[in-house]
Biopython code that builds the backbone (N, CA, C, O; Angstrom):
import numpy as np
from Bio.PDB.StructureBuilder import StructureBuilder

atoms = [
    (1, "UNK", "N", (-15.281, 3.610, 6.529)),
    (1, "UNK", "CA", (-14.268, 2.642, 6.148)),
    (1, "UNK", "C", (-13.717, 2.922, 4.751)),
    (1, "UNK", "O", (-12.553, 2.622, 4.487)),
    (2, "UNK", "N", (-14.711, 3.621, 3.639)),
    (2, "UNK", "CA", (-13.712, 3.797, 2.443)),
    (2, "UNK", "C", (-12.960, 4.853, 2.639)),
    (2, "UNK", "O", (-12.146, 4.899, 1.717)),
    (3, "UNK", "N", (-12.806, 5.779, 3.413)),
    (3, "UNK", "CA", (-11.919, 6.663, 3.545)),
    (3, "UNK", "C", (-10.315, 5.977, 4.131)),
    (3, "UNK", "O", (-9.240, 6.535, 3.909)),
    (4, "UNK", "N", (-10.484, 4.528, 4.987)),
    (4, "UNK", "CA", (-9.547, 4.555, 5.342)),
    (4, "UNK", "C", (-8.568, 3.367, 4.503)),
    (4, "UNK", "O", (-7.375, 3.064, 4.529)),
    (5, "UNK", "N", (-9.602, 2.961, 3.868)),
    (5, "UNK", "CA", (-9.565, 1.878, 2.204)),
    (5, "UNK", "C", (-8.608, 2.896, 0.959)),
    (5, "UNK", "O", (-7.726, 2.559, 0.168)),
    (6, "UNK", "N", (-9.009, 3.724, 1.130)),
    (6, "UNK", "CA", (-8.267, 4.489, 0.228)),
    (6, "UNK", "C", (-6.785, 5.199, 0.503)),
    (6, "UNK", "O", (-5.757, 5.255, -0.171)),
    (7, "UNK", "N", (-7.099, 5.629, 1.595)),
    (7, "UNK", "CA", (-5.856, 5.952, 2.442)),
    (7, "UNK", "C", (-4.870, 4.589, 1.800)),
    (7, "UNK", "O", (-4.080, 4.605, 0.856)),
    (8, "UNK", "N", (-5.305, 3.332, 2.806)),
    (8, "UNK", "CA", (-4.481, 1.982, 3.051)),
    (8, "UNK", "C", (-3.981, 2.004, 1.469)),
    (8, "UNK", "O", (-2.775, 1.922, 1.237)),
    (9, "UNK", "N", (-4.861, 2.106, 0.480)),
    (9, "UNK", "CA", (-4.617, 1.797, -1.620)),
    (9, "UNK", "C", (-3.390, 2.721, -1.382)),
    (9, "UNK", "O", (-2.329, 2.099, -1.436)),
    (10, "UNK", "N", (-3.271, 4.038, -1.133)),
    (10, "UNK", "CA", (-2.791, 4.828, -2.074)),
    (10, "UNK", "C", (-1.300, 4.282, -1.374)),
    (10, "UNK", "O", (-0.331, 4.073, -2.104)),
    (11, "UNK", "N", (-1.232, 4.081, 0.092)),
    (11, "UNK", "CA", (0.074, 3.863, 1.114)),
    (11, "UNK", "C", (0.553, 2.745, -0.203)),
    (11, "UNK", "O", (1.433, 3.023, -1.017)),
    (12, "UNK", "N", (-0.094, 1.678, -0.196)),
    (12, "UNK", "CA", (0.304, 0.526, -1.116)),
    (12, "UNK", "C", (0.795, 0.863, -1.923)),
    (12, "UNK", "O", (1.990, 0.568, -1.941)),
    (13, "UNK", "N", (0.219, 1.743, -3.197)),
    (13, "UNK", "CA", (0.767, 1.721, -4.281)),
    (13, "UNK", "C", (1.917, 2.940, -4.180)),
    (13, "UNK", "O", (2.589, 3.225, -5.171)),
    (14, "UNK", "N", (2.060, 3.529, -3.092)),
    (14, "UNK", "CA", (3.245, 4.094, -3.310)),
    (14, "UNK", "C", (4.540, 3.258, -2.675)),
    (14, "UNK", "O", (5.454, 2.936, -3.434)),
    (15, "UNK", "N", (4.582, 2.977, -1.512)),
    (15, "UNK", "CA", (5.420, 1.402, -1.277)),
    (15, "UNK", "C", (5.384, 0.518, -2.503)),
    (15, "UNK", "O", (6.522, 0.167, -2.816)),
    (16, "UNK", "N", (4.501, 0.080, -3.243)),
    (16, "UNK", "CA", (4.520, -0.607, -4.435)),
    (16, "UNK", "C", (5.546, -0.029, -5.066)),
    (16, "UNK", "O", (6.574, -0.698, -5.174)),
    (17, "UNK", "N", (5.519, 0.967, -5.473)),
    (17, "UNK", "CA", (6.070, 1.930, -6.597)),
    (17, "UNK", "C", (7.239, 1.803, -6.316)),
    (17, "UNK", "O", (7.904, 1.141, -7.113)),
    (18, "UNK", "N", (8.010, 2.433, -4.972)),
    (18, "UNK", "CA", (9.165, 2.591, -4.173)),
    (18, "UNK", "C", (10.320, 1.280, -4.528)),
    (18, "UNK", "O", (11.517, 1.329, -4.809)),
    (19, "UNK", "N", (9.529, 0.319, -4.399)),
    (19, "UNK", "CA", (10.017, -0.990, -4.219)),
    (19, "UNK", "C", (10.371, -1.150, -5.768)),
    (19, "UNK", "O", (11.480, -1.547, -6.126)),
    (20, "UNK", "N", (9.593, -0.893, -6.449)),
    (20, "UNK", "CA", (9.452, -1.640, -8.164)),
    (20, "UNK", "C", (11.312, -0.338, -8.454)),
    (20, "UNK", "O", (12.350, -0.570, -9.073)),
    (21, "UNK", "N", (10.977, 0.561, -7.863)),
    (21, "UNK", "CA", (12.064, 1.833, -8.309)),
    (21, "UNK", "C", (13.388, 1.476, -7.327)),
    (21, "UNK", "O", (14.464, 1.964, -7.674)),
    (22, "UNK", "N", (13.348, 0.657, -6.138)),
    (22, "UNK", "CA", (14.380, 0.408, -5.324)),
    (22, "UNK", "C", (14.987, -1.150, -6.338)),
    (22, "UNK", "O", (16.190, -1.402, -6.416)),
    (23, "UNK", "N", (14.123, -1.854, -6.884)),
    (23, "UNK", "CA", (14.227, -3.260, -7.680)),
    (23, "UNK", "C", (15.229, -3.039, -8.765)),
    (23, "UNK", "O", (16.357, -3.513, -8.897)),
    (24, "UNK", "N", (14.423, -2.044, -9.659)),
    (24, "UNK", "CA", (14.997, -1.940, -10.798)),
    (24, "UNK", "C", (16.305, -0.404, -11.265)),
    (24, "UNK", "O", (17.161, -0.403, -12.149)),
    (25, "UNK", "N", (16.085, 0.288, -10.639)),
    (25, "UNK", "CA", (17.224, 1.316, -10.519)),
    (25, "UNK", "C", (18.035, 1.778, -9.031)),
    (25, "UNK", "O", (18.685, 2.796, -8.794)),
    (26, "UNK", "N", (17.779, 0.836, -8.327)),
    (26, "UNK", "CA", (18.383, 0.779, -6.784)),
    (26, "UNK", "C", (17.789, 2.276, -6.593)),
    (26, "UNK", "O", (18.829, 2.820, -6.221)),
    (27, "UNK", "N", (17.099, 3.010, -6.596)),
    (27, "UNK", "CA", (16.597, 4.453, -6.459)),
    (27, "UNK", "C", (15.719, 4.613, -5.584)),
    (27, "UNK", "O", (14.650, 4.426, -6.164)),
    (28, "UNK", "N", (15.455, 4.947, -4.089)),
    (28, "UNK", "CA", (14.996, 4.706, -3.113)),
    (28, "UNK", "C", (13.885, 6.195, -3.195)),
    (28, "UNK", "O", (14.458, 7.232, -2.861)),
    (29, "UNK", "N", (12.637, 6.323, -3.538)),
    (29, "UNK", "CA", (12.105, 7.759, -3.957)),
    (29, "UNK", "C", (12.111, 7.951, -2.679)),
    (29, "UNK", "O", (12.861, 8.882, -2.387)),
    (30, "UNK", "N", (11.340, 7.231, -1.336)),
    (30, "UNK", "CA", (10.851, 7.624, 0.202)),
    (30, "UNK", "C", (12.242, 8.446, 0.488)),
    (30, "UNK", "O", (12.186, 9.652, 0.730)),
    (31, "UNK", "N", (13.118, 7.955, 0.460)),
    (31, "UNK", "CA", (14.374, 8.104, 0.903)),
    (31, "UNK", "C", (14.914, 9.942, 0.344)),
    (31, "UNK", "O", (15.324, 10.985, 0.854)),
    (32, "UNK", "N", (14.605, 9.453, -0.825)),
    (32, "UNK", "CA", (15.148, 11.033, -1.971)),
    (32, "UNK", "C", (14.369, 12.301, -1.330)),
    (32, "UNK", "O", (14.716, 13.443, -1.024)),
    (33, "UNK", "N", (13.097, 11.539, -1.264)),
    (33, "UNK", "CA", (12.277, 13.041, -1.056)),
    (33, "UNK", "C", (12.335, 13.293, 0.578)),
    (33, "UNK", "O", (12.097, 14.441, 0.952)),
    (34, "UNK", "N", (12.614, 12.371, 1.490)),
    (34, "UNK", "CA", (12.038, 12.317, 2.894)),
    (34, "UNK", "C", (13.568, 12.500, 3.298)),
    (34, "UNK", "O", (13.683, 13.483, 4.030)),
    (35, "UNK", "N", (14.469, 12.024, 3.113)),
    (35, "UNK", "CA", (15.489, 11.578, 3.788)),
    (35, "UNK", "C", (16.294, 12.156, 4.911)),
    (35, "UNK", "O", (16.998, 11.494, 5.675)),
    (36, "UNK", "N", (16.083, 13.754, 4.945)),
    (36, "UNK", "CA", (16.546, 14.810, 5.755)),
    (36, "UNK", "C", (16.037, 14.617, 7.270)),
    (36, "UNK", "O", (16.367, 15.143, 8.333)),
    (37, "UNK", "N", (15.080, 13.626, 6.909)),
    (37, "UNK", "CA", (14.235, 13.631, 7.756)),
    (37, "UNK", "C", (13.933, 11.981, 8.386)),
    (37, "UNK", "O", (12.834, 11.479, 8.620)),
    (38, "UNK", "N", (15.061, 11.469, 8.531)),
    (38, "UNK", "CA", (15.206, 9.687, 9.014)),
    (38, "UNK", "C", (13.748, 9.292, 9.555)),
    (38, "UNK", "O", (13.103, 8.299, 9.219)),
    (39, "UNK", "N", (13.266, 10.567, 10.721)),
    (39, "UNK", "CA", (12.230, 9.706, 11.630)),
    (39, "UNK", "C", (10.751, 9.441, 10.672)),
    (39, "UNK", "O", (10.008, 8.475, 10.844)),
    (40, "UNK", "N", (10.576, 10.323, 9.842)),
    (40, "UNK", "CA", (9.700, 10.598, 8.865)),
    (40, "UNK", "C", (9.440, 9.425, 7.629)),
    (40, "UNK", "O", (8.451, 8.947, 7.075)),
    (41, "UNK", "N", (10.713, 9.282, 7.551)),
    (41, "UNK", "CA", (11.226, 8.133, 6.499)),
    (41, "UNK", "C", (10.399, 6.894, 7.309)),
    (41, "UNK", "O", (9.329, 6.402, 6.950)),
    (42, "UNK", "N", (11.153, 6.550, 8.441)),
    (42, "UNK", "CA", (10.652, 5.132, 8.978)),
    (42, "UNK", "C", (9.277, 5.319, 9.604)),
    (42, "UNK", "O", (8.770, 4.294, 10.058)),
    (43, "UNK", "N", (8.456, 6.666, 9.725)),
    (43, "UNK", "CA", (6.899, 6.475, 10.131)),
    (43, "UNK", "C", (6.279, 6.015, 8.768)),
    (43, "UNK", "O", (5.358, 5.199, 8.741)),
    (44, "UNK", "N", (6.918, 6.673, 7.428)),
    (44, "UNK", "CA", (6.079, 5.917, 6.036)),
    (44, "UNK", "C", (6.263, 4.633, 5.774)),
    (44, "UNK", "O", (5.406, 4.107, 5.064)),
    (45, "UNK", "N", (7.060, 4.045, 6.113)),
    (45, "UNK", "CA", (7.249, 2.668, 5.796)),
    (45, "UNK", "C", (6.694, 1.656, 6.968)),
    (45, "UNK", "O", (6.137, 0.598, 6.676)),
    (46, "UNK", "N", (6.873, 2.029, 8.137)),
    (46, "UNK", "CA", (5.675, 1.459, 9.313)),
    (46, "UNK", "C", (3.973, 1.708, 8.442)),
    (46, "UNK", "O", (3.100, 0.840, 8.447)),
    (47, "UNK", "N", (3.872, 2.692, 7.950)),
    (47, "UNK", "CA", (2.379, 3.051, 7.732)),
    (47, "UNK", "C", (2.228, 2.114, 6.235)),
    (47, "UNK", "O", (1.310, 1.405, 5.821)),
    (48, "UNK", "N", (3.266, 2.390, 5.787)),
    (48, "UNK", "CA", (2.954, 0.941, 4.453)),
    (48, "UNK", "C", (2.538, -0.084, 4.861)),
    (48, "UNK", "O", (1.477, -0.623, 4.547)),
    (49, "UNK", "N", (3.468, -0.513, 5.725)),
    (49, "UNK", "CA", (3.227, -2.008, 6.488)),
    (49, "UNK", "C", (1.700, -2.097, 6.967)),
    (49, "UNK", "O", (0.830, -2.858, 6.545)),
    (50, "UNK", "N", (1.631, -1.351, 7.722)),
    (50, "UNK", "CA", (-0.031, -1.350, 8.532)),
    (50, "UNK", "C", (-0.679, -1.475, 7.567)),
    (50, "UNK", "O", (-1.321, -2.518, 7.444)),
    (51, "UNK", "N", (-0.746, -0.428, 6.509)),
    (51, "UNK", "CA", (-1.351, -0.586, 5.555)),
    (51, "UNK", "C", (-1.566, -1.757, 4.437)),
    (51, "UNK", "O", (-2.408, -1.632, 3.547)),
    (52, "UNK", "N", (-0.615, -3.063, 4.580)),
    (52, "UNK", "CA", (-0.583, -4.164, 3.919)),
    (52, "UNK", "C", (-1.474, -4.589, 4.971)),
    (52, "UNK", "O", (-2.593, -4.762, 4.488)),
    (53, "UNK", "N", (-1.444, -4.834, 6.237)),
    (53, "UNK", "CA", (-2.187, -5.703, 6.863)),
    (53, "UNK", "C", (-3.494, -5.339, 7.185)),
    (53, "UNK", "O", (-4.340, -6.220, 7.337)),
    (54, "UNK", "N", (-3.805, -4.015, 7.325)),
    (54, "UNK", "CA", (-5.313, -3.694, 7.203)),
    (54, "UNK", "C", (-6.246, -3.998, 5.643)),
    (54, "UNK", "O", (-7.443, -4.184, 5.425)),
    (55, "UNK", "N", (-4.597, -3.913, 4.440)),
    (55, "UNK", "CA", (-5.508, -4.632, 3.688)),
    (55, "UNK", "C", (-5.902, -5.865, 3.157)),
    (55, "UNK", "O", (-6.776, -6.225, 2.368)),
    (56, "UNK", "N", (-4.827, -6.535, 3.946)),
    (56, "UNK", "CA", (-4.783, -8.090, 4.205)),
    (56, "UNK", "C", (-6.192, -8.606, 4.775)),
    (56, "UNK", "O", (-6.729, -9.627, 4.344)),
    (57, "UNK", "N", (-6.619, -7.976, 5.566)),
    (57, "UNK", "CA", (-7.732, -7.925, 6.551)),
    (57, "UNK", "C", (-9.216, -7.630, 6.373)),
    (57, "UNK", "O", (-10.213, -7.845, 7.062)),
    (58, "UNK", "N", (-9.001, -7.082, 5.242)),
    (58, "UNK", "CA", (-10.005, -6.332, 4.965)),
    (58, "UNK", "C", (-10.811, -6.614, 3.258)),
    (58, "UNK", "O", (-11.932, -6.375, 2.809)),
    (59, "UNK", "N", (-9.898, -7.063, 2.848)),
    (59, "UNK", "CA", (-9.966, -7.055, 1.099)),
    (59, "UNK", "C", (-11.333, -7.934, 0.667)),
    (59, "UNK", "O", (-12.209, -7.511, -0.087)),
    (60, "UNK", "N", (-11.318, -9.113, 1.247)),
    (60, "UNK", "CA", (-11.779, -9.765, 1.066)),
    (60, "UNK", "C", (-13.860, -9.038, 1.256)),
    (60, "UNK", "O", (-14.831, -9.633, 0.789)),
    (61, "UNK", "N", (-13.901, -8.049, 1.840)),
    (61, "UNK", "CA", (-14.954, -7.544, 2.485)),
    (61, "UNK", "C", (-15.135, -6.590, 1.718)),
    (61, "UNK", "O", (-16.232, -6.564, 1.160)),
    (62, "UNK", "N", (-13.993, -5.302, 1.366)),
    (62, "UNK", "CA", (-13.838, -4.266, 0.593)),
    (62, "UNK", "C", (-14.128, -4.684, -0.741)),
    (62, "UNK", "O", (-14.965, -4.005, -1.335)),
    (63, "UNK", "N", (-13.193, -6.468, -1.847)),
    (63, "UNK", "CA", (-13.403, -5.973, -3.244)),
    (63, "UNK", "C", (-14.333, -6.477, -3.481)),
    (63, "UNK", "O", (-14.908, -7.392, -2.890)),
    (64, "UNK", "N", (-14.679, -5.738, -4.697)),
    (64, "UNK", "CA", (-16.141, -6.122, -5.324)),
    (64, "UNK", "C", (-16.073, -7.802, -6.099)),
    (64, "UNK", "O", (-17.051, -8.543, -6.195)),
    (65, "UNK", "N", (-14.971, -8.057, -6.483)),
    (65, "UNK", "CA", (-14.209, -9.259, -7.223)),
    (65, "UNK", "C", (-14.012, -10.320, -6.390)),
    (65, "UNK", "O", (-13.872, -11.403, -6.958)),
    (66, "UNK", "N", (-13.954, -10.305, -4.965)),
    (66, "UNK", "CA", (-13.579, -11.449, -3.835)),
    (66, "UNK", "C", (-14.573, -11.436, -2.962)),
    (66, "UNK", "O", (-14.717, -12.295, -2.093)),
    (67, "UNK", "N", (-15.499, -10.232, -3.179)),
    (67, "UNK", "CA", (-16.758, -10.247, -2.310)),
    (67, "UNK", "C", (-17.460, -11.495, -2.200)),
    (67, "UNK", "O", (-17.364, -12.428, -2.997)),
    (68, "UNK", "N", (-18.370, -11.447, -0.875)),
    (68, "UNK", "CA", (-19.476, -12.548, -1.223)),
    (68, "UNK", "C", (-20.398, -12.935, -2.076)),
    (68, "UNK", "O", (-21.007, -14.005, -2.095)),
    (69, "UNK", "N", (-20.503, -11.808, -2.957)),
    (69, "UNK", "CA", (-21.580, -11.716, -4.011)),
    (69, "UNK", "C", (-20.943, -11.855, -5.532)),
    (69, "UNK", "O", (-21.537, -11.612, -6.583)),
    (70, "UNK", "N", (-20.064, -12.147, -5.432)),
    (70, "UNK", "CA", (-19.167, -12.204, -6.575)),
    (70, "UNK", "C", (-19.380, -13.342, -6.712)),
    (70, "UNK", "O", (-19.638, -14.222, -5.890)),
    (71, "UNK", "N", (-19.180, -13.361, -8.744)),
    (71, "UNK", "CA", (-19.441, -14.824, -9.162)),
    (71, "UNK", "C", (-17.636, -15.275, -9.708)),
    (71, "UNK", "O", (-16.774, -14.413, -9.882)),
    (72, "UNK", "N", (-17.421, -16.639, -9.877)),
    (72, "UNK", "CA", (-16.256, -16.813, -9.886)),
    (72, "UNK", "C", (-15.473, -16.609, -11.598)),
    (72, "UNK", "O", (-14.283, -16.848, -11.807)),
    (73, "UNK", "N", (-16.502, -16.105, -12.715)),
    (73, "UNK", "CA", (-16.331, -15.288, -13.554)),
    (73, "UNK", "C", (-16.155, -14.323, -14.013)),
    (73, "UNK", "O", (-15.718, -14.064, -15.134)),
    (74, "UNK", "N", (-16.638, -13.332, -12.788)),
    (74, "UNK", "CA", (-16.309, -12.681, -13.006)),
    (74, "UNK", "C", (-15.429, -11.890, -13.255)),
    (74, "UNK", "O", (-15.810, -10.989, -14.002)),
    (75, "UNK", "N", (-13.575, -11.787, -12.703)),
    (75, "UNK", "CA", (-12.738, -11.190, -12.882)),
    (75, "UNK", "C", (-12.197, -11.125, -14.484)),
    (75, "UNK", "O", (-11.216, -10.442, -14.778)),
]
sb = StructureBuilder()
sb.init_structure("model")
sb.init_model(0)
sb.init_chain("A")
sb.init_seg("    ")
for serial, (resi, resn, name, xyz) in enumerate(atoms, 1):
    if name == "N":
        sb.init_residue(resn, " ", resi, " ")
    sb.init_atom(name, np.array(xyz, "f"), 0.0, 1.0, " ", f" {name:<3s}", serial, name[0])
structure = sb.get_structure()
């Protein structure tokens, strides 16, 4: 499962990124680097998505901060 925890992080923070760069300079990177390639484009952004909801799903189990063993001081 951390292999696919990490996978799901990195999908995020590059959709993260994308978005913060589509927000603030209308500059679409998926698009720049992928774009030649439409079908390619819309399998990364399906896999972002999945990737929000597997970590929607999951977080709570995965962080060490929301875990069960976590105290509510800790963060």
């Amino acid at each position: 499962m951390k292999a696919l925890h990490m996978v799901t992080f990195i999908l995020l923070v590059v959709g993260g990124l994308n978005w913060g760069l589509v927000g603030i300079a209308e500059f679409n990177l998926v698009e720049k680097l992928l774009g030649s390639w439409p079908a390619v484009v819309s399998v990364v952004y399906v896999l972002v998505g999945l990737s929000a909801i597997v970590e929607l799903v999951t977080h709570k189990k995965d962080c060490k901060a929301c875990g069960a063993g976590a105290s509510a001081g800790s963060m």
